[in-house]
Every structure is written in structure tokens, then in C-alpha cells.
N, C-alpha and C positions, 0 to 999 in steps of 0.2 A: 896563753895562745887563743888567738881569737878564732872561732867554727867560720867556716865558710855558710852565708845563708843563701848562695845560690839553688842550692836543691829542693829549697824551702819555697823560695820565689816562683820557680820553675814549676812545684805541684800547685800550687795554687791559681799558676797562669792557667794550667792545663783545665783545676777543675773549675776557673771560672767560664773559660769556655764550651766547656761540654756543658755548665748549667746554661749558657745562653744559647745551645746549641738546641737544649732540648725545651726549652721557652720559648721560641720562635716557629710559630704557629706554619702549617705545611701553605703553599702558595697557593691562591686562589683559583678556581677555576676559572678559565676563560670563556665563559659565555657566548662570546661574539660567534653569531651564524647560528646561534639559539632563538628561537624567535618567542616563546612565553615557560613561563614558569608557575606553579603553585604549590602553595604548603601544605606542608601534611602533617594533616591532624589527630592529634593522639587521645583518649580518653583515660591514661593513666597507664597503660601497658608498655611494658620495656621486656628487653632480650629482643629476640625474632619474632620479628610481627610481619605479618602479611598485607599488599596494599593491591585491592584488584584492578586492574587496567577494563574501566567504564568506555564504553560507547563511544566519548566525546574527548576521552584521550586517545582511542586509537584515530579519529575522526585528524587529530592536530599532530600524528609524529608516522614516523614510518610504519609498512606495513611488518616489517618486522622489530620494531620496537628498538632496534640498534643505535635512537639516536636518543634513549631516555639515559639521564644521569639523578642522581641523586646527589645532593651537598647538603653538608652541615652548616651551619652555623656563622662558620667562615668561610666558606665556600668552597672548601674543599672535597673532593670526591668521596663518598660512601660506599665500598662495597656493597652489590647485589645478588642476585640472581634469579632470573627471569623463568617461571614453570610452566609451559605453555600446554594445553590441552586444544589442538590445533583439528584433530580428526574425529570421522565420526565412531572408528577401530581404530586399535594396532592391531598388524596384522602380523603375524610368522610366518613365510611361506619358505616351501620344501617341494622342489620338484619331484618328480617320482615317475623315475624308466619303464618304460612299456614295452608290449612286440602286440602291432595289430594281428590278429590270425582269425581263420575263417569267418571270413568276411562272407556274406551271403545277402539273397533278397527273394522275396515275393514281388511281383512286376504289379507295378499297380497299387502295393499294400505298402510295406516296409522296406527297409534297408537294415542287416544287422552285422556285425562284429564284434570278434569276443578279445578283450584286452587281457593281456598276461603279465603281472608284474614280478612274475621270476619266484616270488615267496610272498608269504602274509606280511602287510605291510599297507598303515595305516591313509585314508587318504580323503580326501571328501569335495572334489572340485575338479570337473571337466572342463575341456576348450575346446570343440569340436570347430570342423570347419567340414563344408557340406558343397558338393556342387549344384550348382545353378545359381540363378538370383530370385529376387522379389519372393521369399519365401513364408511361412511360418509354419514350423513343423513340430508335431510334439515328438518327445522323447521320453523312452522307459528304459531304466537305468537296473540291473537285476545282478548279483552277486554271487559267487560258487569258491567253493573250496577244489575241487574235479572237476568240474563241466559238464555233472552228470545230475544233478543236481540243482536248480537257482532261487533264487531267493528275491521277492521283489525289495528295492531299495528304496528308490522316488519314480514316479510316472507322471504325469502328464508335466514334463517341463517344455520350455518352450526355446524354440531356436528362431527366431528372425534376420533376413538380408532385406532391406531397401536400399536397390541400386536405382541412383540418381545418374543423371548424364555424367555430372560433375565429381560425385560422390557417392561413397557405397557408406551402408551403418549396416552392423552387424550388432545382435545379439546371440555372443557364440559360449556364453558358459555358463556352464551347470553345477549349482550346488546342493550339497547333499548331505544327508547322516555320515558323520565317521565312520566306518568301517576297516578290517581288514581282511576282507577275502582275497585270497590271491588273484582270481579272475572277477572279471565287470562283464557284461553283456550290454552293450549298447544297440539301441533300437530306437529306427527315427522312423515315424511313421509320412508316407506320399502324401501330397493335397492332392483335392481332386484334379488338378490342370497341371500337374507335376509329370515328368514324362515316366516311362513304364519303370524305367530304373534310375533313383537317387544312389552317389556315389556318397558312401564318407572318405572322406578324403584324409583324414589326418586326426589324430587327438593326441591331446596330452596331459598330464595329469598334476596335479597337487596335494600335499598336504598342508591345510590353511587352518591356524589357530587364530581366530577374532576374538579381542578382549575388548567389549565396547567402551567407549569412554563418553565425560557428560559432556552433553549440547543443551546449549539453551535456545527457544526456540523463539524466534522474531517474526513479526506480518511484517509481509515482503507486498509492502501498497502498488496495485495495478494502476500503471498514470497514463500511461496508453498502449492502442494497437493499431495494429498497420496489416494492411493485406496485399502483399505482392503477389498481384495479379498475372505476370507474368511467368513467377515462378511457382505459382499456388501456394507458396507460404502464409500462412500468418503468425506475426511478429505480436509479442506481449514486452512492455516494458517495465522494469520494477523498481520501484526508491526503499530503500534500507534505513534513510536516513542519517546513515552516518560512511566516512571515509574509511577506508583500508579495515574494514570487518572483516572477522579470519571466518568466512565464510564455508563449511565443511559437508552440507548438505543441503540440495532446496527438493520439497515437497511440494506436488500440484494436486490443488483439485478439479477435478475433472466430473461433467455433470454426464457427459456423452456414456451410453451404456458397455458399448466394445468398439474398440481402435488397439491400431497398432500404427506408429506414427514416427519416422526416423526425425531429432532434434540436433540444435545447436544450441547449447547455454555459452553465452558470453558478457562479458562483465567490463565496467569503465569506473574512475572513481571524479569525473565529470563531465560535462554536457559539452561544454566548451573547453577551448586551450589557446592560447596565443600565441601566435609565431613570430619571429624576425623574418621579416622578407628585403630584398635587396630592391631597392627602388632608384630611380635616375636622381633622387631629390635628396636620397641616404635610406637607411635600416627604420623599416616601420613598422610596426606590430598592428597585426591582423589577424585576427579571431575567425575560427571556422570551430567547426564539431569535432568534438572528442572521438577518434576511432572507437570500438568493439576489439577486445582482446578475446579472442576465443578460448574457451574452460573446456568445452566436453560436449562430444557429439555419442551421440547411440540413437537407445528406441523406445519411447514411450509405450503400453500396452497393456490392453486390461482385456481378456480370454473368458468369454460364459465356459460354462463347466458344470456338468449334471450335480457333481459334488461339491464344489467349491469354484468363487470368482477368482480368474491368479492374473495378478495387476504386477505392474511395476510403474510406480509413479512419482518416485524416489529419485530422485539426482543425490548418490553419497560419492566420497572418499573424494572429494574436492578439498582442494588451496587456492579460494578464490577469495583474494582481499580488496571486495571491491563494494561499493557504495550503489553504483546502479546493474541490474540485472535483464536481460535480453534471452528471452528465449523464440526462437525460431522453430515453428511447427512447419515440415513439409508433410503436406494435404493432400499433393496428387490431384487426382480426381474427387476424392474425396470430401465433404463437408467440414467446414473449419470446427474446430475443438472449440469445446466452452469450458473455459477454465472459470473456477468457482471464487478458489483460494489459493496463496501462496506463503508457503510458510517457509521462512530461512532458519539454518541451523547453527550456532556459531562455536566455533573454541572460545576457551577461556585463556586470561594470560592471567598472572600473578607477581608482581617483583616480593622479596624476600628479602630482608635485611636487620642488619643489627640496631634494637632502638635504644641507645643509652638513656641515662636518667638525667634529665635537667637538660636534653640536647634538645637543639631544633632543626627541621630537616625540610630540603623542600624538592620538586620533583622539576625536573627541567628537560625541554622536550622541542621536538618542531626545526630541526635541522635535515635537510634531504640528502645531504652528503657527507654525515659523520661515517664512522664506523664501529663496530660493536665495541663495548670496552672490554678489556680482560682482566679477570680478578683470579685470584686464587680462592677465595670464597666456595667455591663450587667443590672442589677438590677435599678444603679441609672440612665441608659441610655439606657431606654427599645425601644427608638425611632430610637435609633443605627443599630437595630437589622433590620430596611426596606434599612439601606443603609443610604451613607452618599452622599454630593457631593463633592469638590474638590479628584483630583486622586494625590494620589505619585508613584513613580515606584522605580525600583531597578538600580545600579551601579552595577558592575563585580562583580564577586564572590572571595573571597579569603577564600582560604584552611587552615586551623587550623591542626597544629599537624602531614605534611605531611599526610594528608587523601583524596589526590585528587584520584578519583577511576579512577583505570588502565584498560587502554587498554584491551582485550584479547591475549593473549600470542603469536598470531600467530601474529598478527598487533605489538606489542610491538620488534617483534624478526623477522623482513620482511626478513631482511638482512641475517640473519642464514639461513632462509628458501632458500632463492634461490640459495644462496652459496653451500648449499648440492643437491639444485636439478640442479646444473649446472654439481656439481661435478659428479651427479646421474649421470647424460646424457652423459657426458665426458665416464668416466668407461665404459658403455653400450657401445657406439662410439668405443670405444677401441677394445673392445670382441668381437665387430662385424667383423671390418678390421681387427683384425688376424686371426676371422676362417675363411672367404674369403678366405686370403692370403692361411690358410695352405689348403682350399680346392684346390686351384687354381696350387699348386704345386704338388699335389696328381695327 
């Protein structure tokens, strides 16, 4: 009796298909709407290696990085995971219930109330809000367990309102030592041209845990300034250098000895931008100036003090991914600021991935409308996310799809320019020495 060898046929159809299944390499990424890519280079290090996102990469992909991939060898996609150190803290906050009660004043001197938080209970950050305007007032902040009893906590802190026609900037909060006394004693003292009674109007309270994180610190280049005479502002402008900077603090120097001075920081990540406009002839592109996005408005200020100078000159806890920087001083009446220096603060980013041995990898970027990809990586590699150790870096950049971004037209075209301004000056030269001449004959 002869065996049936159908079941025979049959496993070996199956297993040659699952070897060919598992031989044919996963499909390529598609590139297209990629506009550069570069390699990345290894010095011998495999597993999880770290690769840091440089100036000149965030300068060519999105501000938030959602359009970087990674491929091997074939082009297929590489889990990552992206570590971003974006701020100048993290912050914890915790509000924390009050009851304003006896409220009181000296006509002339101060304004006081005592906050009650029901029980001891941690806290270290006021938000006061004050009647009138155009203010600056200090503040003595003092602590009690009864009421019978207080304790100084912080004093000379500083409260400012600059109310504009247009706008108001407040400087309304106070930080402090931890504590937990169940009562606060807040006390704001009158300026001299303040009327007989300042009202506190309202406060509220928190508990704030700040864990700093690192910044690295960039010269934010003054390229110019402007003086709006109309509004007494004067405008400073600043180049970073590079595009979409996760920009988390900027620092001024300031030479002027005491000011208090309500701001607007605002950020562009260029000078110009091209439109489509609708013309009788068809769709023409026409260049004007890049708008100003607005970042953060308050109040500049640096306070003589018998004991100590108390400044604030600091712009923190910014998300501004931007390449050029705009700060606007309103002056008032007042003499324009001399700023010195300007220092920018930046996050860091980090991608993270697995580097096999004998692979090759490269980094691909410069798309404006992808979207972030998803991996499980993160999930199964939650230790990824503190940082890895080995570093890899990047090789040159090469352009996809002639997309390398051009010059400005006046730098692209040097040659046209001075060729007509030579010829400008010739002509002129010309028109000169003949009416000479026909004066000289007259």
C-alpha cells in the first residue's frame, strides 16, 4: 500500500513560506515630503546609545521634533524615543484654601491682613492683587501658629502694576521659605503718592516644589533697536542663530542702576515670509515681514535696598522655539534702558535608540506636516526616558529632492547687485561732468 505524501508536501509548502516570509526584509520608508537626511555615526558602541539634537538640527525640522525618523540600513523605521529637557523647572503646584480675616491699616503707612489656612499646612507662594495702579510696593510676609505671636518670614518683596492705556503688567507674586504655620500676616506697605488707604483685595496661595533642570546658555546677538517715539518704547532685537530653539529662559543685562519697567518678549523664527496673493494676471508671491508672536509680557526691575539689590532680570518658564527675539521696553516718561548683554537659555533634547552591531542608521528630518510617530519603545523602556550613556552624533547633511534652503536673494544675486550699482554710480559720474562742463562754458 502506497502512503499518501500529501501531508508531506503540504508542511513543507507551509515551511517554505514562512522562511520566505521571514527573509523579506520590512518595506521601505517613504521619504517623500522629507527634505535632508544624515548618518549617524558610531565609534564602536552598541545597545542604547544616545544621539543629541545640535542647534543645526533643530534649526532644519520641527519645533517639536515630531518629524525626525530614524532608519536602518534598508530603510526601514528604527524605534526611538525622544528626552526632552524643555524648561528652566518642573514645577509641582498645590493650591492651598485660605479665609482673609482682620484686615486692617495705618492711613498713610501700610495695609495688613492675616490669612488663615484652617491647620498647619505647607506652602511658599503668594498672588496678591492690590488696588490702584502704576504701583510698587513692598511686602512683609510674617508667620504664626495663634496670632499671638509672629514670626518674620521674607520682607522687602516687591509688588508692581504698570497700567498702559492699552495694557496693564502686573508683578503680583511672592515667593518664599516653606513653611507651615497655620497663619500668614501679610503687609504691604503705601508709596508716598498712594492715597491714605491701600485695599488688598484678594490673595491666594500655593504650595510650589521647583526641581531645576539643565539649560545651557547661548549670546542672544543685539542686531538692532528701535525707538517708538510715539509710544516711548524702545524695542531691542536678537539673532540666536538658529531656528525653532526650545528657548526656556532669556537673561538681560542691564547697566541702568534702578528701573522698574513693564515688557513684551516676543519671538519669529524669520524676517521675512511669502504669500500667495490673488492678482488680475493669476497667484503671485509676494514677500513682506515676518509677524512677532508674543511670548510674555510682565515687569522688569532692580530695587536699591539698605541691605541688598532685589532685581528681577530674568525672563524664565518660557516655550519659545524661536530663532529671533524682540523685547519691547515701555519707558514712559522715563529714560530708555541700556541693556549690556543678553543671554538665551535652552532645553535639551536627546533621541534614544537601539544600536545593533554591524547596522547602519541615519537620521531623517525637515518635513512640516508629518506627525509624531508611535512606538511602544517608551512603554517597554521606561528607564530610557532618564537618558541613556553611550553618545552617537551625526555626519553631513544630504538634501532629498533638491530642497536645500536658499540663500536670500540679495546674497544669492551679489553680482547683479553691484553690477547695477556700479553702473548706478557711472551714470551719476556722467550727469555730473557734463553739467560742470556746460556750466563752465556758460
Amino acid at each position: 500500500m502506497t502512503r499518501c505524501r500529501f501531508p508531506v508536501i503540504r508542511r513543507r509548502f507551509w515551511n517554505c513560506l514562512l522562511l520566505l516570509a521571514v527573509s523579506v526584509p520590512a518595506a521601505a520608508f517613504d521619504l517623500n515630503g522629507w527634505t535632508w537626511k544624515r548618518p549617524i555615526e558610531n565609534q564602536g558602541a552598541t545597545g542604547y546609545v544616545g544621539l543629541n539634537i545640535t542647534p543645526d538640527v533643530f534649526d532644519q525640522s520641527q519645533p517639536s521634533l515630531n518629524d525626525l525618523r530614524i532608519l536602518d540600513k534598508n530603510g526601514g523605521l528604527v524605534p526611538f524615543i525622544i528626552n526632552w529637557e524643555r524648561t528652566a523647572s518642573r514645577e509641582k503646584r498645590e493650591a492651598r484654601s485660605l479665609q482673609m480675616i482682620n484686615a486692617t491699616f495705618e492711613a498713610g503707612k501700610f495695609s495688613r491682613v492675616t490669612l488663615d489656612f484652617g491647620e498647619s499646612v505647607q506652602k511658599s507662594q503668594l498672588q496678591v492683587s492690590l488696588s490702584g495702579d502704576n504701583y510698587r510696593r513692598a511686602a512683609l510676609i510674617e508667620g504664626s501658629t495663634d496670632t499671638l505671636a509672629w514670626e518674620s518670614i521674607a520682607e522687602k518683596q516687591w509688588l508692581f502694576d504698570v497700567s498702559l492705556p492699552d495694557r496693564r503688567y502686573k508683578f503680583d507674586t511672592l515667593n518664599f521659605p516653606v513653611n507651615n504655620f497655620r497663619y500668614l500676616r501679610l503687609t504691604v506697605e503705601n508709596m508716598p503718592d498712594d492715597p491714605r488707604r491701600i485695599t488688598i483685595e484678594n490673595v491666594s496661595a500655593q504650595f510650589v516644589v521647583t526641581t531645576p533642570g539643565r539649560l545651557e546658555p547661548i549670546e542672544a546677538k543685539l542686531t538692532a533697536t528701535h525707538v517708538d517715539s510715539f509710544r516711548g518704547d524702545s524695542i531691542y532685537e536678537f539673532d540666536l542663530g538658529y531656528r525653532n530653539l526650545p528657548v526656556a529662559a532669556v537673561e538681560f543685562g542691564v547697566e541702568n542702576p534702578w528701573f522698574h519697567r513693564a515688557y513684551d518678549l516676543s519671538g519669529r523664527n524669520s524676517t521675512t515670509e511669502t504669500l500667495s496673493v490673488r492678482a488680475e494676471s493669476g497667484t503671485q508671491q509676494r514677500e513682506r515681514e515676518s509677524p512677532w508672536q508674543g511670548i510674555r509680557g510682565g515687569v522688569l526691575y532692580r530695587i536699591g535696598d539698605p541691605e541688598k539689590v532685589k532685581e528681577s532680570v530674568k525672563i524664565g518658564g518660557l516655550d519659545a522655539p524661536y530663532r529671533y527675539l524682540q523685547l519691547r521696553i515701555h519707558n514712559g516718561d522715563d529714560r530708555a534702558l541700556k541693556l549690556t548683554t543678553a543671554t538665551a537659555f535652552l532645553g535639551s533634547a536627546q533621541l534614544a535608540f537601539d544600536y545593533e552591531t554591524g547596522e547602519e542608521y541615519t537620521l531623517a528630518g525637515g518635513n512640516s506636516s508629518a506627525g509624531a510617530p508611535s512606538f511602544d519603545l517608551a512603554t517597554a523602556k521606561p528607564k530610557l526616558q532618564a537618558g541613556v550613556g553611550p553618545r552617537v552624533t551625526l555626519g553631513a547633511i544630504q538634501w532629498l529632492n533638491d530642497s536645500q534652503p536658499q540663500a536670500p536673494w540679495t546674497e544669492r544675486n551679489a553680482g547683479i547687485l553691484w553690477t547695477g550699482l556700479i553702473v548706478a554710480a557711472g551714470a551719476m559720474l556722467f550727469l555730473v561732468l557734463k553739467n560742470l562742463k556746460q556750466t563752465g562754458s556758460q
